[in-house]
C-alpha positions, 0 to 999 in steps of 0.5 A: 589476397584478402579484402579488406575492411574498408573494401567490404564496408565500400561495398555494403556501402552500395547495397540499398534497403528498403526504407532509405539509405544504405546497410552502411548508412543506417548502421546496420553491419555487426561483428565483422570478421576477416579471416583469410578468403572467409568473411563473415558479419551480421545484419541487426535490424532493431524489430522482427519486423524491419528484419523480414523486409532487410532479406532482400539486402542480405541476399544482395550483400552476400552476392556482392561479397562472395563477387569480390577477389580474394573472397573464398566463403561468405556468411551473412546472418540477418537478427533482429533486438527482441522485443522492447523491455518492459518498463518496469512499474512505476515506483511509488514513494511513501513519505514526501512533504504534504501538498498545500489544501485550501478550504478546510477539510475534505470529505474523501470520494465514495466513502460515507463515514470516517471513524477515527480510533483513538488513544491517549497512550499506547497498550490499551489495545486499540489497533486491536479494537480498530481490527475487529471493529472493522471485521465486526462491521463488514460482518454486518454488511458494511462496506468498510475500510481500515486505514493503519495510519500509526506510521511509526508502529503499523500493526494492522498486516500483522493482525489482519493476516496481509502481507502481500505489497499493495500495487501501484499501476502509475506510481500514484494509485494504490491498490489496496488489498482485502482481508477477512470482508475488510479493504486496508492499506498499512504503510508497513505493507510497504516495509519490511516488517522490521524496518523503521520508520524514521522520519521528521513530521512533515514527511509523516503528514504526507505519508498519511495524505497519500494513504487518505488520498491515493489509495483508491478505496472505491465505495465505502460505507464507513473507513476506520483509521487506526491512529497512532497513540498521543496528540501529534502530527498525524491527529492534527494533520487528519483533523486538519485536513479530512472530514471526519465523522468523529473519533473513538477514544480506547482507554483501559480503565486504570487511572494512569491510562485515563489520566491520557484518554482525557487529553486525547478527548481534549484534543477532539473537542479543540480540533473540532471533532466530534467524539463518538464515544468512548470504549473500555478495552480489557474491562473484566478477565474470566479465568478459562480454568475456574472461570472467576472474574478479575478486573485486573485494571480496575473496572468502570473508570472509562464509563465514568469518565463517559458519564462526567463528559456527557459523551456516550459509552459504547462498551467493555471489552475483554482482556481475552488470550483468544483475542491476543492469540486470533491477533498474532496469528491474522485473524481478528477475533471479530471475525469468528464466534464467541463471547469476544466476538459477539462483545465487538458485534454488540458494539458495531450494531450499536454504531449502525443503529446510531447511524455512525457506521 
């Protein structure tokens, strides 16, 4: 007659392990079979380890049930779990609520100068100026960093030629990535590159205070934040919150593209925010075939404009194919040779020399 369950589990109850208890008693017995005279059931120790000191609990529960009547055959296999699974990382959420700051603005550790770019409205060009700038910049020895913080339209991935996700060993450090000599950070680097935005404004604010805060930037001569065009939550909330070295403002120099320029300077001067200068960006076009000169979008309005603030005026730059090309395909410009190129060296030197880079 073959044994029974409760017997066989009565006689593993007896059979002692090594750190205390019985193989019943710490829930060690698996998958116990009972076919005829022909037992079977499995030792599952929960490390490698445990399941070298349980072999003598095996050798001893084998004996014991091959001793009982009615068993004919006896098979007992001792196992142990692998090893832990890996947690995976921590999970880093973008877009929570801003945390409260007291004391005014904050200068942010290891970097030296915080240059916002700037614009009154979208389509001057100026994530393309805040590109090259910074490639410009890192290839006059600078260490610097670019900070996409246009939320809504993050285009500096695409124009820097990164599309790796930045790491996150803890859920709170950001790791920043490299390109072209420059440290950036995009929150589209954390999107898929046709995924929106849509969000309310305080989630924005904080989204901006985690990539200024969280992202370990490391030691920095000068960080380039490319702003999103207009005068909402994101200028506010960096004006508000961060010490800043000043503000570029980019306009191209036809009317209705200053008519906004000028209230973005607005917002500067009643932010507190000194304004570095202002840029003409597709000030003059050069045909490649014939080489005649077009002013397409008038020509000299922003230095105007410069002139009748009192506000410096760092220079024109190209309407240029090579430059939308060298943008679409990851590789700023700046950081080749050229006519283009040399325009945004010309316009970094200048702000080395003046001691805002």
């Amino acid at each position: 007659m073959s044994p029974s369950r409760e017997d066989i589990m009565a006689t593993l109850g007896a059979i002692p392990v090594a750190d205390g208890g019985t193989l019943v008693s710490c829930d060690l017995i698996r998958a116990l079979m009972i076919e005829g005279g022909q037992v079977r059931f499995v030792i599952e120790a929960a490390t490698p380890d445990q399941a070298r000191s349980l072999e003598p609990a095996r050798a001893a529960s084998e004996a014991a049930i091959r001793a009982m009547a009615g068993v004919t055959a006896v098979q007992v296999l001792l196992t142990a779990h692998g090893p832990a699974a890996k947690a995976p990382p921590p999970s880093l959420k973008i877009g929570q609520h801003p945390t409260p700051q007291q004391g005014g603005p904050q200068r942010i550790s290891g970097i030296d100068r915080i240059i916002a770019v700037a614009s009154g409205k979208g389509g001057v060009g100026k994530s393309t100026v805040s590109s090259n700038l910074a490639v410009a910049l890192a290839k006059q020895g600078r260490r610097v960093g670019l900070l996409d913080a246009d939320i809504y339209g993050p285009s500096q991935p695409r124009m820097m030629g990164v599309t790796a996700r930045p790491a996150s060993p803890d859920g709170k450090t950001i790791i920043p990535l490299q390109a072209h000599g420059v440290t950036m950070m995009s929150i589209g680097l954390m999107l898929k590159e046709d995924e929106a935005v849509i969000w309310r404004g305080p989630m924005i604010m904080g989204a901006l205070q985690q990539l200024l805060g969280q992202v370990a930037w490391g030691e920095l001569d000068v960080l380039i934040v490319d702003l999103p065009p207009g005068t909402g939550d994101i200028q506010l909330t960096l004006c508000q919150r961060t010490h800043l070295t000043g503000a570029i403002v980019v306009s191209t120099p036809q009317d209705v593209a200053l008519l906004d320029a000028r209230k973005a300077l607005d917002m500067f001067v009643k932010l507190k925010t000194p304004v570095l200068g202002l840029i003409e960006n597709m000030s003059t076009y050069i045909c490649p075939n014939c080489g005649h000169e077009e002013h397409i979008f008038g020509h000299g309005g922003v230095a105007a404009e410069a002139a009748r603030l009192n506000l410096p005026f760092l220079g024109e730059l190209p309407l240029s194919l090579e430059v939308r090309i060298a943008g679409d395909a990851g590789t700023p410009i700046a950081a080749g040779d050229g006519p283009a190129a040399q325009a945004y060296a010309a316009l970094a030197a200048r702000l080395v020399a003046g001691g805002m880079a």
